[in-house]
VOBA-1610 file (N, C-alpha, C; in pm, whole numbers, padded with zeros to 5 digits, always signed):
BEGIN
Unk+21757-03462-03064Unk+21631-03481-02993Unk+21530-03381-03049Unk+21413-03407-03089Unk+21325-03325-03160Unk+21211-03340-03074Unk+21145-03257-03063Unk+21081-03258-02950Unk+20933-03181-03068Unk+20800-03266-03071Unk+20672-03233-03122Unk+20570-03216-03041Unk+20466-03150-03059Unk+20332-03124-02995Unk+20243-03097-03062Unk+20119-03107-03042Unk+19985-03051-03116Unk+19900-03106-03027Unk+19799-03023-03104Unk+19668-03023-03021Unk+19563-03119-03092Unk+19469-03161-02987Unk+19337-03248-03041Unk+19286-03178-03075Unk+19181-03190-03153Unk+19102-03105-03160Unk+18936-03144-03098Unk+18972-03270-03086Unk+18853-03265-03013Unk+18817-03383-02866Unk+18818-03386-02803Unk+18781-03552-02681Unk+18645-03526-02702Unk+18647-03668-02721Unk+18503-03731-02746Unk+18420-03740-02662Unk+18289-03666-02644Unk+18188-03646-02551Unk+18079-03751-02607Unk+18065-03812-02450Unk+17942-03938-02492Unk+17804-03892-02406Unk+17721-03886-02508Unk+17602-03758-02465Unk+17482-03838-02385Unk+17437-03756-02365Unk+17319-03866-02243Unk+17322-03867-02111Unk+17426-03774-02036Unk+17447-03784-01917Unk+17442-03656-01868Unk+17507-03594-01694Unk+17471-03497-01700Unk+17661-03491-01628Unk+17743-03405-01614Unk+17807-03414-01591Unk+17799-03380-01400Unk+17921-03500-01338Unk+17883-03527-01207Unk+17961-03415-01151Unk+17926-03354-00989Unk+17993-03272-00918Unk+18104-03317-00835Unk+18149-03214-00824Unk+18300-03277-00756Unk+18277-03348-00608Unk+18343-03435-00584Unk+18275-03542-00396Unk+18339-03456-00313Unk+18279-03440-00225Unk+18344-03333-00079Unk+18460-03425-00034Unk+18479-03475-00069Unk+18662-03558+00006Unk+18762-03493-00096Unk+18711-03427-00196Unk+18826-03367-00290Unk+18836-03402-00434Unk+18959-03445-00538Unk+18977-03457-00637Unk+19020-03607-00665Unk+18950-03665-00719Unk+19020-03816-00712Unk+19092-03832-00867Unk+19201-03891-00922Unk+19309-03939-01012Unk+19316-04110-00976Unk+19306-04172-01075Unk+19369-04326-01078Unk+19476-04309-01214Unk+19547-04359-01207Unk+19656-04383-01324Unk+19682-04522-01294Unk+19666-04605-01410Unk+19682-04772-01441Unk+19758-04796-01565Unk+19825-04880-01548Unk+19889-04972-01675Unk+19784-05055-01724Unk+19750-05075-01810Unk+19600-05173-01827Unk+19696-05291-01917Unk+19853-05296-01881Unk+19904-05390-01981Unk+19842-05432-02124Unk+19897-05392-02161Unk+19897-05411-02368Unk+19766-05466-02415Unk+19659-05304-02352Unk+19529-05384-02362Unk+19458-05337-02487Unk+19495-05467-02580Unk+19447-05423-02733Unk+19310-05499-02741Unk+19274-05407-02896Unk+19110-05426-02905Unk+19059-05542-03030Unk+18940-05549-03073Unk+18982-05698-03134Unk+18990-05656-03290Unk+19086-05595-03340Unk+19087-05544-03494Unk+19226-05547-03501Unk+19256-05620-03604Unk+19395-05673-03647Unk+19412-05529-03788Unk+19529-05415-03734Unk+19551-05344-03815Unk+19716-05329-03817Unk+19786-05436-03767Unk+19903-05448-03806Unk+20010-05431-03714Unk+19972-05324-03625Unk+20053-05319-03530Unk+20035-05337-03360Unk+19969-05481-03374Unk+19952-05561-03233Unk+20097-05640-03183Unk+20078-05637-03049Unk+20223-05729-02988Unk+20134-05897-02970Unk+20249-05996-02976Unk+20164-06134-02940Unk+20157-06142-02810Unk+20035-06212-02782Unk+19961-06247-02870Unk+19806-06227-02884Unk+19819-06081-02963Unk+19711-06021-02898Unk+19685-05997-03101Unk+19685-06116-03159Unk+19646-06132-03271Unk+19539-06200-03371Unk+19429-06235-03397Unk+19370-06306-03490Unk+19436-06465-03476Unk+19540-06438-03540Unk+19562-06571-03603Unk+19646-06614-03463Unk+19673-06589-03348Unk+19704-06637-03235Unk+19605-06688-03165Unk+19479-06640-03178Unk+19408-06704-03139Unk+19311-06580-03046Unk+19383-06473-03037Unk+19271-06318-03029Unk+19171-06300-03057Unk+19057-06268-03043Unk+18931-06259-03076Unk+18851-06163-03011Unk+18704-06128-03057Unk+18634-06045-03052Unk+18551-06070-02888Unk+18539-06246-02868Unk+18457-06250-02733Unk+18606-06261-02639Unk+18707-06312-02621Unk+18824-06251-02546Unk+18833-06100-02522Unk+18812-05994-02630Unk+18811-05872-02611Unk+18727-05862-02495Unk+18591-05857-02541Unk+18474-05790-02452Unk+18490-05831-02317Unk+18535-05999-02303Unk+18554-06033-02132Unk+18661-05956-02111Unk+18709-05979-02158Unk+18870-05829-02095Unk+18801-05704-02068Unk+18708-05678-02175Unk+18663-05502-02123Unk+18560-05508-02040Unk+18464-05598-01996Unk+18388-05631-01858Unk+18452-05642-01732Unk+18605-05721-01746Unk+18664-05719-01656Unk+18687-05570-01588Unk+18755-05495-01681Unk+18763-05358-01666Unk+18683-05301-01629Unk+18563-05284-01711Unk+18447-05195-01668Unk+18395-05226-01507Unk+18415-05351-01494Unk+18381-05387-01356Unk+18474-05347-01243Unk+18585-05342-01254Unk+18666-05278-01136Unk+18694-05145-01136Unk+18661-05049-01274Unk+18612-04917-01243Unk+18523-04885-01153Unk+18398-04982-01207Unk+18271-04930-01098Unk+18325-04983-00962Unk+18386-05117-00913Unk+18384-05156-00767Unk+18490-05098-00754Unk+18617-05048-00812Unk+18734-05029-00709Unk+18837-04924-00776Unk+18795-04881-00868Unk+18890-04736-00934Unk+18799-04607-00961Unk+18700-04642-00916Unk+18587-04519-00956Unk+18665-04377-00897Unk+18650-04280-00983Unk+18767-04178-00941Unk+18712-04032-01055Unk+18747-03899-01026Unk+18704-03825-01126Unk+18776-03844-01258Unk+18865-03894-01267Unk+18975-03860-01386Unk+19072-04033-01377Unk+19061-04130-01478Unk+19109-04242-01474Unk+19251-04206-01621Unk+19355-04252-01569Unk+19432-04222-01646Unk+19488-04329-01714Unk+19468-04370-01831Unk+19564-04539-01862Unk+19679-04535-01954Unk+19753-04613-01935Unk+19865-04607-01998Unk+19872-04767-02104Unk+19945-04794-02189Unk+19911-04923-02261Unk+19806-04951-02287Unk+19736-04881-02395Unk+19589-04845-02451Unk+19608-04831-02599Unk+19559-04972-02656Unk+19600-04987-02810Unk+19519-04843-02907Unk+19413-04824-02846Unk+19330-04698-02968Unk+19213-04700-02896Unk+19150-04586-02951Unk+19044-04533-02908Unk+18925-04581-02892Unk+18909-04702-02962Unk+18813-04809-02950Unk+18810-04852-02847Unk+18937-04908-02783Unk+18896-04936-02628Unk+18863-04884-02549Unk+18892-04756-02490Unk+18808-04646-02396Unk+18654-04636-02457Unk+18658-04605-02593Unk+18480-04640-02674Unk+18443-04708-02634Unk+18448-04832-02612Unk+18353-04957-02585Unk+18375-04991-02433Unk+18473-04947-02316Unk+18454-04972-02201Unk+18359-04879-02157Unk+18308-04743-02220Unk+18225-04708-02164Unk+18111-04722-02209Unk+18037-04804-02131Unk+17905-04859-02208Unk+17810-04774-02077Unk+17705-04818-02084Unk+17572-04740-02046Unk+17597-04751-01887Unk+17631-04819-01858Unk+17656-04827-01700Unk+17785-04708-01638Unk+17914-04725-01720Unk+17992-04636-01694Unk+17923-04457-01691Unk+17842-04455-01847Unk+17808-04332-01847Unk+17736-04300-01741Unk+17627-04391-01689Unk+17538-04326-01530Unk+17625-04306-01478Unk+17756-04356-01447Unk+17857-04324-01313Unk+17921-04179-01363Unk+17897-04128-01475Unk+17921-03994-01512Unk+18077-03954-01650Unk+18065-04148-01604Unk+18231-04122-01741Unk+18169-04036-01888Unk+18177-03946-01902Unk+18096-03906-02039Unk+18247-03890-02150Unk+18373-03845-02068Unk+18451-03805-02150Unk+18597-03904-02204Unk+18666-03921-02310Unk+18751-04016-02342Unk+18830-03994-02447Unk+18981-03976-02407Unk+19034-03949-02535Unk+19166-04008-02543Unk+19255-04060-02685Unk+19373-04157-02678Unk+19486-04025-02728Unk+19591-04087-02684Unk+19712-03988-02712Unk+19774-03963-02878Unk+19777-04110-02915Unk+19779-04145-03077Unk+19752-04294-03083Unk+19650-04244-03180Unk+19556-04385-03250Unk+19696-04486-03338Unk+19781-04446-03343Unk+19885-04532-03422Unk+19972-04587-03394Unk+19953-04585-03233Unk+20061-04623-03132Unk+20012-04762-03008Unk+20045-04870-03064Unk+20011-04972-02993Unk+19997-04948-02804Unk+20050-04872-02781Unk+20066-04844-02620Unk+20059-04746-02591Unk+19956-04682-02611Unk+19923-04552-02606Unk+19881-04500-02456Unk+19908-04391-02469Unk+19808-04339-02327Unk+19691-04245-02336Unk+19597-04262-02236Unk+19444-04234-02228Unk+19353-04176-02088Unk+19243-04120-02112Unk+19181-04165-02009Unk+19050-04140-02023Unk+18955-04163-01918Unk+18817-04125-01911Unk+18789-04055-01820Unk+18679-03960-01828Unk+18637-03840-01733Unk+18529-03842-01714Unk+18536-03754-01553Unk+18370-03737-01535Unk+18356-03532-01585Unk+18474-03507-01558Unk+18510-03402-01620Unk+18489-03369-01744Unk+18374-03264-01852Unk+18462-03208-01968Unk+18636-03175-01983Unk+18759-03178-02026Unk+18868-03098-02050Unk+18864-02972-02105Unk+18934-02868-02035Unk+18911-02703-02092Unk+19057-02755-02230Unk+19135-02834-02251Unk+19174-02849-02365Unk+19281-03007-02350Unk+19317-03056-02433Unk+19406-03144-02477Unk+19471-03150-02559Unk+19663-03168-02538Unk+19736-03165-02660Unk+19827-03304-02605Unk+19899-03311-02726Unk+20019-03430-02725Unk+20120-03389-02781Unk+20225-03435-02657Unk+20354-03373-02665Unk+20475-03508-02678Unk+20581-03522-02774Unk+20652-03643-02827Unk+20802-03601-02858Unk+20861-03685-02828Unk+21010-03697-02918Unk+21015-03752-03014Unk+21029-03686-03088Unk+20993-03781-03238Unk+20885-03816-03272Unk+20847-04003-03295Unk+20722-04075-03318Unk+20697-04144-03198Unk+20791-04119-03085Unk+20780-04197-03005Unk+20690-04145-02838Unk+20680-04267-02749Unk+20667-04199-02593Unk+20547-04079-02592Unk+20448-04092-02627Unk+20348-03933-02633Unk+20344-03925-02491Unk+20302-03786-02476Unk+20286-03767-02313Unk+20152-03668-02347Unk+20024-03720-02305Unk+19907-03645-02312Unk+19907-03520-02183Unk+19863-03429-02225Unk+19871-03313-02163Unk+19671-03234-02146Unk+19648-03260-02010Unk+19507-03248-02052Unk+19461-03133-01877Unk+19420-03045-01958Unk+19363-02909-01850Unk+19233-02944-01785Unk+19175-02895-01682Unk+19078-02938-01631Unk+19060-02838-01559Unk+18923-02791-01506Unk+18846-02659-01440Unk+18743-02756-01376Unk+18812-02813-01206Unk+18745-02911-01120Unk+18718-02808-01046Unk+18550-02788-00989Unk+18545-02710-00849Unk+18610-02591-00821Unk+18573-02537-00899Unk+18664-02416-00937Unk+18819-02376-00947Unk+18871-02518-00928Unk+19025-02544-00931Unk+19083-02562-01117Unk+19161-02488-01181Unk+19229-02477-01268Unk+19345-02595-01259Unk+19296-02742-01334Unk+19477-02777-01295Unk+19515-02866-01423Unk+19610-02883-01434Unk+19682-02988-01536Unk+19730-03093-01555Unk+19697-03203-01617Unk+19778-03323-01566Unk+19842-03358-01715Unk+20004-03425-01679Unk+20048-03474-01813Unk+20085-03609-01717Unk+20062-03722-01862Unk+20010-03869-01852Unk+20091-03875-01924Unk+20176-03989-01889Unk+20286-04071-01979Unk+20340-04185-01950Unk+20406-04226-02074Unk+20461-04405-02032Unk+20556-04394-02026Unk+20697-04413-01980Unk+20827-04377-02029Unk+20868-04519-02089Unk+20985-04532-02127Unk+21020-04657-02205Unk+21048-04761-02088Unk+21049-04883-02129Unk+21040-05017-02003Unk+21197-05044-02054Unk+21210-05136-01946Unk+21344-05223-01924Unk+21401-05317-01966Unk+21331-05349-02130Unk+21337-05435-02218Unk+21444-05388-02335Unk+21526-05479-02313Unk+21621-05448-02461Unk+21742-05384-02359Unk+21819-05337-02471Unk+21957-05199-02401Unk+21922-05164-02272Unk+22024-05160-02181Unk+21977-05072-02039Unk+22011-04927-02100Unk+22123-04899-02138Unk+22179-04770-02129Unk+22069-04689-02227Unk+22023-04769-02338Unk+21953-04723-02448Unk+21765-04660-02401Unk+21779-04742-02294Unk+21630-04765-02189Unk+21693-04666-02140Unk+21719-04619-02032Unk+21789-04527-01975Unk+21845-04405-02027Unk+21865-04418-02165Unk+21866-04255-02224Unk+21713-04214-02315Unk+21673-04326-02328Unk+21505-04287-02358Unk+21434-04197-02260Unk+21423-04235-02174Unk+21368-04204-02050Unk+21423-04073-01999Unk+21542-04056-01971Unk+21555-03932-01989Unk+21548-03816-02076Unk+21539-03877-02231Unk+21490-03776-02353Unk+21318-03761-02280Unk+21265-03837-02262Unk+21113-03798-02145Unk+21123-03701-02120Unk+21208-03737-01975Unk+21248-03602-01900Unk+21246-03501-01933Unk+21334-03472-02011Unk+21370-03300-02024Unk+21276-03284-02121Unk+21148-03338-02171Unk+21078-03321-02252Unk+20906-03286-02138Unk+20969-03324-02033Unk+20867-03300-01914Unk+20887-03177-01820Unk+21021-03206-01810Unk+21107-03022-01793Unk+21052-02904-01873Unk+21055-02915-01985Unk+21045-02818-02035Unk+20878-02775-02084Unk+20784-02906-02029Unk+20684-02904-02050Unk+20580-02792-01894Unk+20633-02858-01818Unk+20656-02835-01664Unk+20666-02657-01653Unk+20770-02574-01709Unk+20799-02493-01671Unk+20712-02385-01730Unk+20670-02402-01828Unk+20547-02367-01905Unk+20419-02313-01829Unk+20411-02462-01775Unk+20306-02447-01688Unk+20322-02392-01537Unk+20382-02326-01493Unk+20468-02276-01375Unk+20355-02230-01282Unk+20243-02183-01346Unk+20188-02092-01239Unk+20028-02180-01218Unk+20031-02286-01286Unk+19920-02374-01322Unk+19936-02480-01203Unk+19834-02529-01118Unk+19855-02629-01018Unk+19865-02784-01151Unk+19983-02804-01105Unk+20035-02953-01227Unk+20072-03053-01174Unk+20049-03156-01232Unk+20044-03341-01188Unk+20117-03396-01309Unk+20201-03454-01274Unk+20309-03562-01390Unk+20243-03693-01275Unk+20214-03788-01414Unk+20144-03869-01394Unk+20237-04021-01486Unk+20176-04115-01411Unk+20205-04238-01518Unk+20278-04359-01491Unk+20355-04463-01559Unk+20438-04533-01527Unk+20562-04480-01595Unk+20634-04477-01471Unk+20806-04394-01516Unk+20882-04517-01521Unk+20876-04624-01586Unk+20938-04746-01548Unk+21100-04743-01463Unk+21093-04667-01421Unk+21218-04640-01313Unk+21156-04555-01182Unk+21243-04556-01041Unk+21196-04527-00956Unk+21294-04418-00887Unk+21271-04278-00821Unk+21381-04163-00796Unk+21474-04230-00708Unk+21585-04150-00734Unk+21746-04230-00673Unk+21832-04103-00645Unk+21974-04151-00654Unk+22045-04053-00620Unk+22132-04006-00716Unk+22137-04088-00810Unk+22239-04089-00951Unk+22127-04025-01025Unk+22231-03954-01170Unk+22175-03905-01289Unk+22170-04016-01355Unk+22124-04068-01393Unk+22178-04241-01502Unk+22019-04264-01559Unk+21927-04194-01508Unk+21771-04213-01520Unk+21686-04095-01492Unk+21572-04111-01519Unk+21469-03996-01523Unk+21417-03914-01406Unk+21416-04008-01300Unk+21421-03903-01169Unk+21536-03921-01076Unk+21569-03819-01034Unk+21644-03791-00934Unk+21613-03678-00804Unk+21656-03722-00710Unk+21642-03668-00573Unk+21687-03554-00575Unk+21653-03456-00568Unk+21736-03286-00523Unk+21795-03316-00387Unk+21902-03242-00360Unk+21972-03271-00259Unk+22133-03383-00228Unk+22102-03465-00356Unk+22224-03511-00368Unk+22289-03408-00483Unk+22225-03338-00606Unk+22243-03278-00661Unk+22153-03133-00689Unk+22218-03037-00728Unk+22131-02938-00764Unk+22016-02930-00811Unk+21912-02892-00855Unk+21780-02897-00960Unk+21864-02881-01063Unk+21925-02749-01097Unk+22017-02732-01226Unk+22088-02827-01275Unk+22197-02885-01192Unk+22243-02990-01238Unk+22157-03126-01295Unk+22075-03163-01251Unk+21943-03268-01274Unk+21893-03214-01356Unk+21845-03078-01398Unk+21787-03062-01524Unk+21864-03057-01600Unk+21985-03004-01639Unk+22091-03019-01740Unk+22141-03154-01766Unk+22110-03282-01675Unk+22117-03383-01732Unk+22026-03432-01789Unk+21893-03395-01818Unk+21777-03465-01836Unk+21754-03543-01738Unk+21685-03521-01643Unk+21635-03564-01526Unk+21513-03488-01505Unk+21382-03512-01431Unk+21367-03461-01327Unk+21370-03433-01200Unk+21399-03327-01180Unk+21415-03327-00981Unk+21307-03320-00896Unk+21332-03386-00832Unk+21244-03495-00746Unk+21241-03455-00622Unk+21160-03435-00474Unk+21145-03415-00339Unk+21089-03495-00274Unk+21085-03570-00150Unk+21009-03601-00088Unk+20922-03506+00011Unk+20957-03386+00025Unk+20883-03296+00133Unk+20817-03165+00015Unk+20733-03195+00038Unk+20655-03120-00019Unk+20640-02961-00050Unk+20728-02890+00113Unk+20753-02797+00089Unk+20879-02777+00042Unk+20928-02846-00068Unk+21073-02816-00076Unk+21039-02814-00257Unk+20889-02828-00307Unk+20888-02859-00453Unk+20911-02720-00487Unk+20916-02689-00613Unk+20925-02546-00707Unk+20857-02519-00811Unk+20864-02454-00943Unk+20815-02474-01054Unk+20906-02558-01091Unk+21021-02625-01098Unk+21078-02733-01151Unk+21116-02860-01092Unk+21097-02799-00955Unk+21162-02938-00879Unk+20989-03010-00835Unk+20983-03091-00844Unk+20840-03172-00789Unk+20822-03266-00698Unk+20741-03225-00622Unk+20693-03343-00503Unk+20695-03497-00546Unk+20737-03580-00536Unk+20718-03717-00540Unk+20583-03778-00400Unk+20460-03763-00472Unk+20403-03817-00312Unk+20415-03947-00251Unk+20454-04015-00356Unk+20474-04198-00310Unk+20606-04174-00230Unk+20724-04073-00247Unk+20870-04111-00182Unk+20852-04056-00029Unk+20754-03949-00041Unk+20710-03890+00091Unk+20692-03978+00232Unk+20776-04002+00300Unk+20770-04054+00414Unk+20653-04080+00491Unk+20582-03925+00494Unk+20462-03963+00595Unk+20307-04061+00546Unk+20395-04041+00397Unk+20248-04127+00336Unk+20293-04288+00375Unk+20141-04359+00405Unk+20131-04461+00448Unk+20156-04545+00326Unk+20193-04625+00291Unk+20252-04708+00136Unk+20186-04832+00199Unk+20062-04869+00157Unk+19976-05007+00152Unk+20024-05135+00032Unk+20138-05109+00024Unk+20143-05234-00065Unk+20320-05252-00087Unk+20352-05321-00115Unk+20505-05368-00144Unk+20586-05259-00285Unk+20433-05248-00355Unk+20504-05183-00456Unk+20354-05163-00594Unk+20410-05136-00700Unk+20285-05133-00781Unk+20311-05173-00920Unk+20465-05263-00933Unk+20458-05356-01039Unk+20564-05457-00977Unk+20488-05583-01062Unk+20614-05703-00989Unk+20643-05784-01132Unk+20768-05796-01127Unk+20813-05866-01248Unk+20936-05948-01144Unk+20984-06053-01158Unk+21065-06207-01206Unk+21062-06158-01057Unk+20953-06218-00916Unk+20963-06221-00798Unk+20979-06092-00735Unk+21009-05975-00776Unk+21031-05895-00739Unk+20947-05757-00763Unk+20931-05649-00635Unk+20846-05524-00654Unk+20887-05390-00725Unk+20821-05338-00757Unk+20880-05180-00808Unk+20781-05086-00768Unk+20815-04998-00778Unk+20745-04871-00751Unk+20775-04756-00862Unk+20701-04796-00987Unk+20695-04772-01116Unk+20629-04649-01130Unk+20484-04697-01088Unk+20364-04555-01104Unk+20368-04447-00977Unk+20363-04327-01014Unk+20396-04198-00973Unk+20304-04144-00985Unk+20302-04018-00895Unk+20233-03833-00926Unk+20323-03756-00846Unk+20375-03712-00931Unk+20450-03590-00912Unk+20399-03424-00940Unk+20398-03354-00801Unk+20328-03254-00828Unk+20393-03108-00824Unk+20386-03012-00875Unk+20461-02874-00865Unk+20431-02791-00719Unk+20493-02659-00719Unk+20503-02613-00594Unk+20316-02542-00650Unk+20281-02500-00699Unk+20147-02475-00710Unk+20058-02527-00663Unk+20065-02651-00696Unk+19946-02780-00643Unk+19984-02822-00539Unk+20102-02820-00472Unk+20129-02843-00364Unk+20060-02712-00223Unk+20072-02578-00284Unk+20008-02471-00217Unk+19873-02521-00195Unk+19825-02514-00348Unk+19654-02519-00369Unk+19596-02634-00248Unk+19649-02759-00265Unk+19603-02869-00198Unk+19646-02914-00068Unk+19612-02849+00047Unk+19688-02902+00122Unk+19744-03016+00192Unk+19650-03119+00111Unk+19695-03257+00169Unk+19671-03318+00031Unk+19774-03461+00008Unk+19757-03512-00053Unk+19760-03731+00021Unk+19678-03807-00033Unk+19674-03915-00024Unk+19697-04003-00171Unk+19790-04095-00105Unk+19825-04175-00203Unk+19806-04340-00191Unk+19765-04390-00275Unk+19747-04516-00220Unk+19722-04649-00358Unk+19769-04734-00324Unk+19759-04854-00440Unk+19633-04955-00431Unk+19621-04961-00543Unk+19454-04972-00546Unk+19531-05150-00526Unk+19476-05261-00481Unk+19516-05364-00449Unk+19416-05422-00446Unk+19275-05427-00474Unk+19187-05484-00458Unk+19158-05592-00624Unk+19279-05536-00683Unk+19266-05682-00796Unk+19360-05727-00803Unk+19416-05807-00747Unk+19518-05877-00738Unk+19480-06026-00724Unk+19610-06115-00711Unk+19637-06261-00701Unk+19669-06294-00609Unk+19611-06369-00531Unk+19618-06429-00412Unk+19621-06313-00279Unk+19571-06251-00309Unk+19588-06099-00171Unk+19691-06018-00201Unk+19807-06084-00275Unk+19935-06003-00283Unk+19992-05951-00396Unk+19938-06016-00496Unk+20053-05930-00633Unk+19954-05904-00738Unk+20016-05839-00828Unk+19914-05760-00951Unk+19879-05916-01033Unk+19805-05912-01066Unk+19740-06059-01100Unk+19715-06043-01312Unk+19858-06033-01333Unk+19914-06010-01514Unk+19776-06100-01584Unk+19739-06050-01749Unk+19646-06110-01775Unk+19721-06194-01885Unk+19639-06283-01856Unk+19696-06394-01957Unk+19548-06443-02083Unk+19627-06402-02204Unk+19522-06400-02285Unk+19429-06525-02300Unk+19566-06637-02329Unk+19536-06803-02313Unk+19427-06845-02233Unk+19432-06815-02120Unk+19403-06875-02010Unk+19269-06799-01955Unk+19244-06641-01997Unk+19165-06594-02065Unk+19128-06536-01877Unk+19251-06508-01757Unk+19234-06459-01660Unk+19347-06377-01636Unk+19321-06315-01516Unk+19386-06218-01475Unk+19367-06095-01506Unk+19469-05941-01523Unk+19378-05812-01485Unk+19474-05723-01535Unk+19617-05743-01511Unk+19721-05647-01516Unk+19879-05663-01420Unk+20033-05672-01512Unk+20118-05668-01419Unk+20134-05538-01352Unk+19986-05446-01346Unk+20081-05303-01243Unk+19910-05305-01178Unk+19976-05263-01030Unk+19838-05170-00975Unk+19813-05107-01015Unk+19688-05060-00985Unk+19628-04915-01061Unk+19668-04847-00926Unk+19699-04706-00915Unk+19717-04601-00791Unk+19663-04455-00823Unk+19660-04462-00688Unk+19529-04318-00679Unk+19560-04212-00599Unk+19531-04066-00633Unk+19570-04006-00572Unk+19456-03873-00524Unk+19442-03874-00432Unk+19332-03747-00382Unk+19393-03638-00311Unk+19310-03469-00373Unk+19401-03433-00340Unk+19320-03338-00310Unk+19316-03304-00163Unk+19228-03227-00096Unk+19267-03091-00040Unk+19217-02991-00082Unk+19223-02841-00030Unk+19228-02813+00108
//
């Protein structure tokens, strides 16, 4: 397991605006799957059928990125939008067009331009820095600092591997994540920190996957398997063990779940937070953005063909108030 990092050197500032102040309700986070949302330039490494000669194109693009741009402004508007399945940097470029920037998005940056499913996001925030952290060529996990309201905090954004192909092989991916989030995590110990993203698995009681529950097992033991350890009570997180706020009981859970594949729900997308940010903030809200969906009830997948729909995952949000 080889474990890489480096730094950007730069997120792209889109000038003309003024940067917005923080909203008295607190810190707002969205993290979305924007499903395999590629841009219209055929450079080789697109999935179908999100190709030219499939029938992909340049005015399919733009209605896809109107779509987007439009449920930022009505229903994800947030300080810090986090996406995951983000072909290159062109797409965050061109969703923020002149309307986004009045809403204050000035800032935007991709994890690696060479990676069909990349992860991303846009800010109303400058970043005090950004790096990318990998196993290998694979899985980047963007790592991006922020100085909100006089709050110092960190968020790392990542995709872990999906449920396609090998289970066991899916399942030891995901935990090479892990301990690649462990060890990212502990680093940051004294930093209020957010693990963010779609973990395509959901915390349990077995080691066999990327999160696990403290309490059936040690933290130690869970970190020595590649795991992370996981809490539902908030005062029970650490510098290694982390709050799960979706598993948290007292939070109200508005939706079945926040991805649905063959009839069925998951509870994929996460924020997991350290014992720091758990001090700093004393409340946190969590909630699934559901206002684009299919028929009232499920994530409404886009279908290129047919030239509708939005995404198979909710977008979810998290505020996190002092």
């Amino acid at each position: 397991m080889i474990f890489i990092s480096f730094f950007l050197t730069l997120c792209l500032l889109l000038t003309g605006c003024e940067e917005k102040t923080v909203r008295p309700e607190g810190i707002t986070v969205v993290s979305f799957n924007a499903q395999t949302f590629f841009d219209d330039i055929d450079d080789g490494d697109e999935f179908s059928p999100f190709r030219r000669y499939e029938g992909w194109n340049s005015r399919k693009y733009s209605a896809r990125l109107s779509t987007l741009r439009n449920a930022v402004t009505d229903s994800l508007d947030a300080d810090i939008i986090f996406f995951q399945e983000i072909e290159s940097e062109k797409v965050l470029e061109d969703l923020l067009d002149s309307k986004l920037r009045r809403r204050g998005y000035l800032y935007y940056c991709v994890a690696d331009i060479n990676n069909p499913i990349s992860v991303g996001f846009i800010s109303k925030y400058k970043p005090m820095s950004v790096s990318v952290h990998s196993i290998g060529t694979q899985r980047f996990i963007l790592r991006c600092e922020f100085m909100i309201d006089s709050c110092q905090i960190v968020f790392y954004n990542l995709h872990a591997k999906s449920n396609l192909g090998d289970d066991a092989d899916n399942r030891n991916a995901r935990r090479e994540l892990a301990a690649l989030v462990n060890s990212l995590i502990c680093s940051d110990s004294v930093l209020n920190t957010v693990v963010l993203g779609d973990f395509n698995c959901e915390p349990g009681s077995s080691l066999d996957d990327m999160l696990c529950f403290e309490g059936y097992y040690t933290a130690d033991d869970i970190i020595s398997s590649r795991c992370i350890p996981v809490v539902r009570d908030r005062t029970r997180a650490s510098s290694s063990v982390l709050y799960d706020v979706a598993a948290d009981p007292a939070q109200v859970i508005n939706a079945e779940g926040t991805y649905f594949f063959e009839g069925q729900f998951y509870d994929y997308d996460r924020f997991l937070l350290n014992a720091k940010a758990c001090s700093s903030f004393g409340q946190t809200e969590f909630e699934i953005e559901t206002g684009i969906c299919f028929n009232g009830h499920y994530p409404y997948v886009y279908d290129p063909e047919a030239e509708e729909g939005f995404s198979d995952h909710f977008p979810v949000r998290l505020t996190l108030l002092h």
